[in-house]
C-alpha positions as CSV (number, residue, x, y, z in Angstrom):
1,X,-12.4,-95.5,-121.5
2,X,-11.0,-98.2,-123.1
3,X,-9.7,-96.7,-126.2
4,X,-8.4,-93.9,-123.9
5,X,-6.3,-96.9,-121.8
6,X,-5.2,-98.6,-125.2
7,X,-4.0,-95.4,-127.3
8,X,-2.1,-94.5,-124.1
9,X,-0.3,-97.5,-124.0
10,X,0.0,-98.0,-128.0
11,X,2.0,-94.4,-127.5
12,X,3.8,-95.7,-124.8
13,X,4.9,-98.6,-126.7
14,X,6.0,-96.3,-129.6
15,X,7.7,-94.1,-127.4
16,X,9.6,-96.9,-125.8
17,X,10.7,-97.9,-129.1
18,X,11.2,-94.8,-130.7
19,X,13.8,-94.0,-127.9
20,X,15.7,-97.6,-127.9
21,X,15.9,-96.7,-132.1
22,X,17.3,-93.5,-130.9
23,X,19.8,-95.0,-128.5
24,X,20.9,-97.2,-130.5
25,X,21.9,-94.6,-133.7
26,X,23.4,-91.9,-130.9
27,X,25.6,-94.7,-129.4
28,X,27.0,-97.1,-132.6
29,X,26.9,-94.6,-134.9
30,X,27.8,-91.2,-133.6
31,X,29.9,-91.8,-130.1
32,X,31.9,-94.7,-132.2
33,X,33.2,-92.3,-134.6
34,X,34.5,-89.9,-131.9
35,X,38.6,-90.2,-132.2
36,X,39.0,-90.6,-128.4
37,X,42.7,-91.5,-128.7
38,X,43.2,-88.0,-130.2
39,X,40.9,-86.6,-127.7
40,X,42.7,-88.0,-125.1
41,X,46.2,-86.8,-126.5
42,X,44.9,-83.3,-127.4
43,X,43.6,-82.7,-123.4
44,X,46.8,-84.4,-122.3
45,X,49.0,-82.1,-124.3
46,X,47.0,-79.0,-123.1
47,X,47.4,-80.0,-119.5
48,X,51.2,-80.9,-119.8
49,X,51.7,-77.6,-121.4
50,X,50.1,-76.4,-118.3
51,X,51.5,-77.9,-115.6
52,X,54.7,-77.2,-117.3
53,X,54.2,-73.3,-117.1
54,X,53.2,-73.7,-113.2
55,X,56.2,-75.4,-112.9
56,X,58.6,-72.8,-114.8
57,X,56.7,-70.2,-112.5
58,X,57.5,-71.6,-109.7
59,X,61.0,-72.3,-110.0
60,X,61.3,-68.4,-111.3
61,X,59.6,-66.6,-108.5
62,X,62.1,-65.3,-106.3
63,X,59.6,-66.7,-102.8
64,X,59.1,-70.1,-104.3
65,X,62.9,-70.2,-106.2
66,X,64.4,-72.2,-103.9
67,X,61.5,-74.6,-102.5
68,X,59.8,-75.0,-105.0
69,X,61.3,-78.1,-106.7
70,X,62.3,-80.4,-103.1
71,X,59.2,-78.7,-101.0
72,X,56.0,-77.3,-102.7
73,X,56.2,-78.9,-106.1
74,X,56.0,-82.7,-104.7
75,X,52.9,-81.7,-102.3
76,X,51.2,-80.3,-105.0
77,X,51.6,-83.2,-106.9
78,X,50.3,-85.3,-104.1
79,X,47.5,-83.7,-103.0
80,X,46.2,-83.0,-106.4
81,X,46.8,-87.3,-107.2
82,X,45.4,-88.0,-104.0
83,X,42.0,-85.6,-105.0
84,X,41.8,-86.4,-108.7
85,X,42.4,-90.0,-108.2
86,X,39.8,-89.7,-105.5
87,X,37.4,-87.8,-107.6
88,X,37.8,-90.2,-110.7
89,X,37.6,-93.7,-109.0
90,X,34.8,-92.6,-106.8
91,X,32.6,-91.5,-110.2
92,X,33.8,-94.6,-112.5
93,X,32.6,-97.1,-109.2
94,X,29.7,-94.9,-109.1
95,X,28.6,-95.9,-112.9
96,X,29.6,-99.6,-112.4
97,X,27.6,-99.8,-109.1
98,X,24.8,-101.8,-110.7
99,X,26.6,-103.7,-113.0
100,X,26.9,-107.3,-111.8
């Protein structure tokens, strides 16, 4: 029984560090390498381009022509900051909430 207790807790120990080894690699080696400046310009670009088609819609269609830029188009661009920000601040406090 005691060989059983002691092999458990020798693979514990090996699992343990196995997975810190493992941590270690995935998060200096291969998430440091990750251009996130060009991430972040490449899903900015994408999103401009699509708000910027929305927009062109809007102003086009003959129901929203002449709302669209003084009425709709501001209270779309509040509620969505408003959500989003929401969404995004409440996650990032989320992961900080048990760092001191």
């Amino acid at each position: 029984m005691f060989e059983t207790l002691i092999t458990w807790a020798t693979s514990q120990v090996a699992v343990y560090a196995g997975g810190s080894i493992l941590a270690y690699v995935v998060s200096t080696l291969i998430l440091k390498k990750i251009p996130t400046k060009k991430v972040r310009a490449w899903i900015y670009e994408l999103f401009y381009m699509i708000g910027k088609m929305i927009s062109a819609a809007g102003n086009k269609w003959k129901w929203t022509a002449k709302i669209w830029e003084n009425t709709i188009e501001p209270w779309i661009c509040g509620f969505i900051d408003m959500i989003g920000g929401a969404v995004i601040s409440g996650f990032l406090d989320g992961l900080r909430s048990d760092n001191e």
